[in-house]
C-alpha positions, 0 to 999 in steps of 0.5 A: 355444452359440458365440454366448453363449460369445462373448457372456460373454467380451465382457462380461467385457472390459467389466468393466475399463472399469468396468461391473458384469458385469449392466450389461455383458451387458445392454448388449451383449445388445440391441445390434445387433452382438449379434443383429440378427435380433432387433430390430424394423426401423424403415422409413424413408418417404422424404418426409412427408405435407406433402410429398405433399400439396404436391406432389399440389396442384401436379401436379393444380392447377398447370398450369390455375391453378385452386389458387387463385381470381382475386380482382380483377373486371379482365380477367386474359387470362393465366388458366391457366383461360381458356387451356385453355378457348379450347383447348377452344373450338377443338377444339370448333369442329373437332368441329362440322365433321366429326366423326362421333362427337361434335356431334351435332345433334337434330332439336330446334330449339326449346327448349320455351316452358313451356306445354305442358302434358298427360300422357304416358307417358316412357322413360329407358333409361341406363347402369344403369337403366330407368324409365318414368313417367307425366308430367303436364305443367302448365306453366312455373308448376307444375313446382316441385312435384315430386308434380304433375309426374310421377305414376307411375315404376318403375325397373328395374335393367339389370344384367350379364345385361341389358346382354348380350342382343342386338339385339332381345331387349333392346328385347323386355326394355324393351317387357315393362317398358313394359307392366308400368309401364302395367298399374300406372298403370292400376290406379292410375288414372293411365291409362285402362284403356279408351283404353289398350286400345281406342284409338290407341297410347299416344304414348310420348316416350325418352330414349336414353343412347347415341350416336345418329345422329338423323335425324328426331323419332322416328329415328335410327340405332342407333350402338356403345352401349358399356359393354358393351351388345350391343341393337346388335348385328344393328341397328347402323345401324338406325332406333331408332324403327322398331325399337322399334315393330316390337317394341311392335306385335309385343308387343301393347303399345299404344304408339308411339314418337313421340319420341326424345332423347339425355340430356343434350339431355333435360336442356336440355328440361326446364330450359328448360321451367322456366326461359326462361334455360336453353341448356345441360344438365350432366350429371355422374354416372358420366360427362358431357356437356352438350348447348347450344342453338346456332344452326345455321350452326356445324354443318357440313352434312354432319353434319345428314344428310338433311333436309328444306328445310322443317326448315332454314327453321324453324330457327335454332338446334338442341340439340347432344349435345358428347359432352364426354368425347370432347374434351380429347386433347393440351391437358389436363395429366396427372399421373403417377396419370392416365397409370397410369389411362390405361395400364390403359383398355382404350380410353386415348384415347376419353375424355380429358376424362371420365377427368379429371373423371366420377365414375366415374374420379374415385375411381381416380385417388385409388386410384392416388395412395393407394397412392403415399402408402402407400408412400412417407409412411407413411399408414395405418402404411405397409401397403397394404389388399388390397382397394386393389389392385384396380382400381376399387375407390375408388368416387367415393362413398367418396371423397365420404365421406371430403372430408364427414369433416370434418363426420362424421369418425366415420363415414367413418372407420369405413365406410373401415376396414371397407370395407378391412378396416384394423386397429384405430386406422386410419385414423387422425385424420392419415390422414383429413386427409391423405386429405381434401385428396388427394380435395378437390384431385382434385375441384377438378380436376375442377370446374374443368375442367368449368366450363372446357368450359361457358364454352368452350361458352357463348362460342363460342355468343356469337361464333357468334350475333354472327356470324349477326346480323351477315350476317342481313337486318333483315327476316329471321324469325331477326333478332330472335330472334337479338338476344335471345339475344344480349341475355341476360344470365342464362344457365342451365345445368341440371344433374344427376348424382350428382356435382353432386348429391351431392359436397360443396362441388362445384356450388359450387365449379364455380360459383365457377370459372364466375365466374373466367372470367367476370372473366377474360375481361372480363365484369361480373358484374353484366351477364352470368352462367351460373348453375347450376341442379338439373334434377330428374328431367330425363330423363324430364321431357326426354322428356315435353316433347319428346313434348309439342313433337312432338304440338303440332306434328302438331297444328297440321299437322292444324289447317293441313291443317283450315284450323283456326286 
């Protein structure tokens, strides 16, 4: 009552200043003096979306040079690019010496020469899925046709439940779905019931997703698996072989280990086996890592283990698991949305350069850099959907939906609202733009340092072989093969992986910036490439090949002991 009292007797001062007493009170009735709780607050952001995105671009492209590319064919040495990748080089070259965790050399020292040719029984054990497939290998010049290479595959889906079974009772779960698969090809004659069952156990060829200190074809010990897997625990340091042929024979199911591949060496196997240029194997999915073919004098000795003299003669070259991730600590540049990510891992400093570029970290650090520009530019009306708080909650896929927005605008925006349960009219056409140039600079990042690790790789492969044909004898069996390799002038990387496979504009991308350093560093285009090609289905092809190689190799050694030619 005390407030429109107060209210009258200041209309009716109005009225001597010439105002009608409506006009008066009305004025003063919606003025803020009058009372402001009954106004409507207007948040002020503090800078536009512009300004985000113009910072946003120079924190995740500037300091590697990759927000743009270099146009002119001429050596450019000062490439921001090519200097993260000599660094890279160098820790790279560290990491072949001593480190027990990354460099991994396989028993494989060959690359497949395409005729291997047969059918065998392949397993894939990764990080969310087994499959075992039945593959029927029939050369270099068959293999793009998809149907004729593998003839029967099941996937099982290796859930919380799975990964939490211990030691022998996961290998027991794999041993029962390896038979299942059989029973399968069996019934659809695939397989013969007869041999199956009355004959010498099925050669079977794995490939491994893990960690894995190989120390022969089929063996290796058993290394910390990680995502939280516990088939380690009670055999850590075990041999993997041996494990799961103790188990098989205990089972009843007529199958032996006979060769064993990490994946991303899989991945290198079976892009070699269609294409004579391959030397290195990408893959980029959930995480990465590529595997290279490189001459065996880069290794440190001591990282080979026991092996015999007879493996060191044959041997010029070996397949080497980099683990990628693992590199990258200290010389990689970190916006502050990464160190965010970096504070909440509950291992901040094991994989610097997965957290940067793999498909599992790619849509948190867009979760992170959203939530700044939620509250700092007004997107989505300024309100943070509750769902975005929690960690890990932009998938990567998400992400890749919403950069193809341009081509869908409609579903991605749908599918985001309904996902974050956003109100009507978000988000709205100027959220999705700005949200699509967020996530496309966060994935050039990516590509760029990617193709950074695979140029490093490639040139520290060149140096090393000049290296060996400079100190080899002319008459050495190794000469020539080492003159060829150095003679290429394709060189493949197969690939694989949800991100390469399916992010829009990202293979090409990483295409174009495997380009750049080539310029950069001097090269001709035309003289020398590394081209990108798909790797279907490379795991479980991996493992066929390299079961075949084992098999035509203890096939040979019968016919030598025979005195077969």
């Amino acid at each position: 009552m005390a407030s429109l009292k107060l209210l009258i007797i200041n209309a009716l001062k109005s009225l001597s200043r010439g105002r009608s007493f409506l006009q008066a009170l009305l004025a003063l009735w919606i003025s803020p003096k009058s009372n402001p709780n009954k106004l409507k607050k207007i948040k002020v952001f503090r800078r536009t979306r512009e300004e985000f995105l113009k910072e946003a671009k120079k924190l995740l492209l500037g300091p590697i040079g990759s927000n743009h590319f270099i146009k002119n064919s001429g050596p450019t040495p000062d490439d921001p690019l090519l200097l993260l990748s000599k660094k890279l080089e160098a820790q790279f070259r560290q990491g072949l010496q001593t480190s027990p965790a990354c460099m991994l050399p396989s028993y494989n020292h060959q690359l497949p020469g395409g005729h291997e040719s047969g059918q065998y029984l392949a397993v894939d054990i990764g990080g969310s899925t087994l499959r075992v497939g039945v593959v029927d290998l029939k050369g270099r010049q068959t293999t793009d046709d998809d149907d004729s290479t593998i003839v029967h595959m099941d996937s099982y889906k290796i859930d919380r439940n799975v990964r939490l079974l211990r030691g022998a009772f996961f290998f027991k779960w794999m041993a029962r779905k390896v038979e299942t698969s059989l029973k399968k090809a069996i019934d659809a004659g695939h397989i013969s019931k007869a041999e199956y069952e009355l004959g010498n156990p099925m050669p079977m060829g794995l490939a491994w997703s893990f960690p894995l200190e190989q120390t022969s074809p089929n063996g290796g010990n058993i290394c910390p698996m990680g995502k939280s897997f516990l088939a380690c625990d009670g055999l850590m340091g075990q041999d993997l072989g041996a494990t799961c042929n103790k188990i098989l024979q205990e089972l009843r199911v007529n199958v032996e280990v006979v060769s064993i591949v990490n994946d991303s060496n899989a991945t290198l196997l079976s892009s070699a086996y269609s294409s004579p240029s391959a030397r290195f194997g990408l893959i980029l999915g959930t995480g990465v890592n590529i595997a290279a073919h490189l001459p065996v004098n880069l290794i440190g000795k001591s990282k080979f283990g026991e092996r015999p003299d007879s493996w060191y003669e044959q041997a010029s070259h070996v397949m080497v698991n980099t683990e990628l991730g693992m590199f990258g600590r200290d010389i990689l540049p970190l916006t502050r949305w990464d160190k965010i990510l970096k504070a909440g891992h509950e291992r901040p400093d094991f994989q610097p350069l997965e957290h940067l570029v793999s498909g599992y970290y790619l849509g948190e650090v867009f979760r992170i850099a959203l939530l700044e520009a939620i509250k700092t530019t007004g997107l989505l009306g300024g309100k943070i959907p509750p769902l975005l708080l929690d960690a890990y909650s932009m998938d990567t896929g998400t992400m890749s939906l919403i950069i193809n927005g341009r081509d869908a605008r409609g579903k991605a925006e749908a599918v985001f609202s309904q996902l974050y349960h956003l109100p009507a009219g978000y988000p709205s056409t100027e959220d999705m733009r700005f949200m699509q140039q967020l996530a496309g600079y966060i994935a050039q990042r990516s590509a760029s340092i990617v193709a950074a690790s695979v140029f490093a790789l490639w040139e520290l492969k060149n140096e090393a072989e000049q290296n060996v044909l400079n100190n080899l004898e002319p008459e050495s069996p190794f000469s020539e093969e080492t003159a060829l390799e150095l003679m290429m002038e394709q060189t493949t990387v197969g690939y694989t992986g949800s991100v390469l496979e399916c992010f829009p504009g990202y293979k090409e991308t990483l295409q174009r910036y495997l380009d750049q350093l080539m310029m950069s560093s001097g090269h001709d285009l035309k003289g020398r490439r590394i081209d990108l090609v798909p790797a279907k289905e490379s795991s479980l092809l991996g493992a066929a090949v390299s079961l075949a190689g084992v098999v035509e190799e203890e096939r040979m050694g019968l016919n030598e002991k025979k005195g077969i030619a």
